[in-house]
N, C-alpha and C positions, 0 to 999 in steps of 0.2 A: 738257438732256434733258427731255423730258414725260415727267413719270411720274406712275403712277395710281396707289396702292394703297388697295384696299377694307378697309375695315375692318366686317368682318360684326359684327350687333348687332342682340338682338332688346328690344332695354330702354334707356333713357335711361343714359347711361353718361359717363363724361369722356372726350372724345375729342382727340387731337393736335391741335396747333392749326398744324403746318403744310403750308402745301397742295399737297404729294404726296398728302395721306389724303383720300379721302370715303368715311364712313361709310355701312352702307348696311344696311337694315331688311332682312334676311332672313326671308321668310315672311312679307311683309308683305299680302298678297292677305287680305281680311275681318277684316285688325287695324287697331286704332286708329292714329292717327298717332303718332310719336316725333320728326316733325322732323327725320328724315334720307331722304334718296331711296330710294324703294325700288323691289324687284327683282321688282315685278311691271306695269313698263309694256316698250313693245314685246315683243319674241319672248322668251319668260319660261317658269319651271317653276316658282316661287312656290308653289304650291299643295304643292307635294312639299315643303319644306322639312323634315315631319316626319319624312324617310323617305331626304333628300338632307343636309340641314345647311345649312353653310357654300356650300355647291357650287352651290343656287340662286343666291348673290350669285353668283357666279365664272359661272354661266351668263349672266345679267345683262349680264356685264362683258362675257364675249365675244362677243354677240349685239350689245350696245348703245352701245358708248363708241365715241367717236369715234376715225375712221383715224388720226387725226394723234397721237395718244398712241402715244408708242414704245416703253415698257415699261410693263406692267403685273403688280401684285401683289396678294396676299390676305393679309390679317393677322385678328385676334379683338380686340373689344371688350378681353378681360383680359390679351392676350398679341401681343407685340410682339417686334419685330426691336429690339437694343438691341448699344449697345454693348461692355459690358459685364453681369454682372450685379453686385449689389449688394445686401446685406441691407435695408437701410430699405426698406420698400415702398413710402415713400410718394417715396422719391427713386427710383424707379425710372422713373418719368415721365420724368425728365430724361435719361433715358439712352436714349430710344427715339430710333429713328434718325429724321432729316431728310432732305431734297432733298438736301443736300449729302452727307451723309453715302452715302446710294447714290446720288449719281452718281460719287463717287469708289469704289466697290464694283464699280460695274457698267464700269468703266474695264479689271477685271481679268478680267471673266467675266459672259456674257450671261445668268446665271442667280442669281437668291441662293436657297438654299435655309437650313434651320436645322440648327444644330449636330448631330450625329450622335447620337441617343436609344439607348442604350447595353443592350440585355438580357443579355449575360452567358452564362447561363444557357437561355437562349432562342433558336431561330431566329425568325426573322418568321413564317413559318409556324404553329410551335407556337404563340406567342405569339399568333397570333390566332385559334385553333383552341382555346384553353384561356378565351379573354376572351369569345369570339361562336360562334356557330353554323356548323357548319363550310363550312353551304351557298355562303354567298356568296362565299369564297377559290376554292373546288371549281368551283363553275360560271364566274366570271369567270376562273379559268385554261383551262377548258374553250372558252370566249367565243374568247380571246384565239387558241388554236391551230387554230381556225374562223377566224376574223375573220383574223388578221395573224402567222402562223406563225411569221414568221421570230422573232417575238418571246420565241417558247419556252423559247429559252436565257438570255434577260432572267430570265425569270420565274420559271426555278429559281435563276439565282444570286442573284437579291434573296431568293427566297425563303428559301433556308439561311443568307444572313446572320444574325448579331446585333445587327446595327444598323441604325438607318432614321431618314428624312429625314421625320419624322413631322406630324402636326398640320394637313396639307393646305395649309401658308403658302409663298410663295415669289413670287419678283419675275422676271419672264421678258421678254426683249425680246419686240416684238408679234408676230412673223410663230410665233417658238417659241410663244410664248401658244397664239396661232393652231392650231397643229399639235396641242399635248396635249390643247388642251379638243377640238376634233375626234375624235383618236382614245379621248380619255376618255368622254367624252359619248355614243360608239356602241357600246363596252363596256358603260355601266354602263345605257344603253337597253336593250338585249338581255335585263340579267342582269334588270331591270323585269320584262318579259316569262316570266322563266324561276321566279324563286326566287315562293314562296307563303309569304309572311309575314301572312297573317291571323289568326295564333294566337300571333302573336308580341309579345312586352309592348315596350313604350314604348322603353326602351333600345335592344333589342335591333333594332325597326325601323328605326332608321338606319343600317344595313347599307352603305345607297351611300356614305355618309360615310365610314363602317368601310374600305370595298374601299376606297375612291379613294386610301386614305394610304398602303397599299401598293403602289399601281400608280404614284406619281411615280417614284420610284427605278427603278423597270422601265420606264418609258419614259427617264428619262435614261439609262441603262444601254446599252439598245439602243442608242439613237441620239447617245454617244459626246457628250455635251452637255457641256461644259465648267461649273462650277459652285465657285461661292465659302459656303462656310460661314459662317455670323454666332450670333453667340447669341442666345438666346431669353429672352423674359423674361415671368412671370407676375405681373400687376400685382396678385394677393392674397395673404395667406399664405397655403401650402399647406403641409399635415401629412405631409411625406415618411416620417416612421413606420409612418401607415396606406395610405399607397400602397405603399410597402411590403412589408409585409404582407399588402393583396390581389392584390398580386403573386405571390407564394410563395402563396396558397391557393387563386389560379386553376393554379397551374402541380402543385400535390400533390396537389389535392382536387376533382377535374373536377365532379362534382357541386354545389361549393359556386360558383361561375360564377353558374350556372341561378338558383339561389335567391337570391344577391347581389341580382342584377340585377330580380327578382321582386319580392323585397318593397320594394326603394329608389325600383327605376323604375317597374314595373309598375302 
């Protein structure tokens, strides 16, 4: 199989060293080099990066790699499709997947997405109406029953969920590639056009990031995609205490959100 997957990165970083992965400078338009390709040659949104995320690489990819690559993915400098997981972090390198490893993946299902992100306590909805600004779920639902109606019923049942296929990573054969960045990319154009985030702090302006994580699970949804879960794995520690934590203070304390985000991001 030819497979591609991106690995978004805006900083010199240790990267896999086998060659299903190229790294790829997100927001690389008026930065210094890092020594990886970046996602602002041919048909590009580069410029957006602070405002899109990861999603400039992923436009990159769909605009510019070649026809003959037959699946393509998106993974993160710090977070990877793996194995398993495993406490050592520093052996969690070795557990991130290979060529081999999804082409025997993708043997079962033309899609990898990640393990299931678990709220509980939360629909998708609330959850991100308690984390961001409500505008942008509000109008890209709005978008979507203008744009492609029949997807409306997609979009309340991801919505009420408690669970999502989060973090914008996933391995899709090309022609599906093909299709979601399509219908993604004329959504989250629109909602460009619509939401007014010029008073908005740092955080909270990558909204299109924000939307896009919800809307994989609602285009799989609709369109009946067949799909294999794998784990995920964060190659630092991280302090699940205080996540936590601001978990339950975005969900008790709608005020305390705004101000988080204010004085960290802002």
């Amino acid at each position: 199989m030819n497979i591609k997957i991106l690995v978004a990165a805006h900083k010199p970083y240790w990267m896999p060293p086998d060659q299903c992965y190229l790294p790829i400078h997100v927001g690389h338009q008026g930065k210094a080099d890092i020594g990886f390709q970046g996602d602002d040659t041919g048909d590009n949104i580069s410029a957006k990066n602070p405002h899109y995320c990861e999603l400039t690489g992923l436009y990159w990819a769909w605009k510019n790699m070649p026809q003959d690559v037959e699946y393509l993915g998106l993974v993160h400098y710090r977070r990877y499709f793996t194995r398993r997981e495993v406490r050592n972090v520093e052996k969690r390198k070795e557990q991130v997947l290979t060529q081999a490893d999804f082409e025997q993946l993708l043997k079962k299902a033309p899609v990898i997405v990640p393990g299931k992100r678990r709220y509980f306590i939360e629909t998708n909805r609330s959850h991100y109406n308690h984390a961001h600004h409500t505008d942008g779920l509000d109008l890209a639902e709005s978008i979507i029953h203008e744009q492609c109606p029949a997807y409306d019923a997609a979009f309340q049942t991801v919505m009420n969920r408690i669970w999502a296929h989060m973090f914008n990573m996933f391995v899709m054969r090309r022609d599906l590639f093909d299709a979601y960045c399509s219908w993604l990319f004329a959504i989250l154009s629109e909602l460009e056009k619509r939401v007014d985030i010029t008073d908005w702090n740092t955080y909270e302006s990558r909204i299109f990031g924000f939307v896009s994580e919800r809307l994989l699970d609602v285009w799989l949804e609709h369109n009946h995609i067949d799909y294999i879960e794998q784990n995920v794995s964060f190659l630092e520690p991280q302090n699940w205490l205080k996540k936590g934590g601001i978990f339950l203070k975005r969900k008790f304390i709608p005020e305390w959100g705004s101000k988080e985000h204010k004085e960290e991001k802002g």
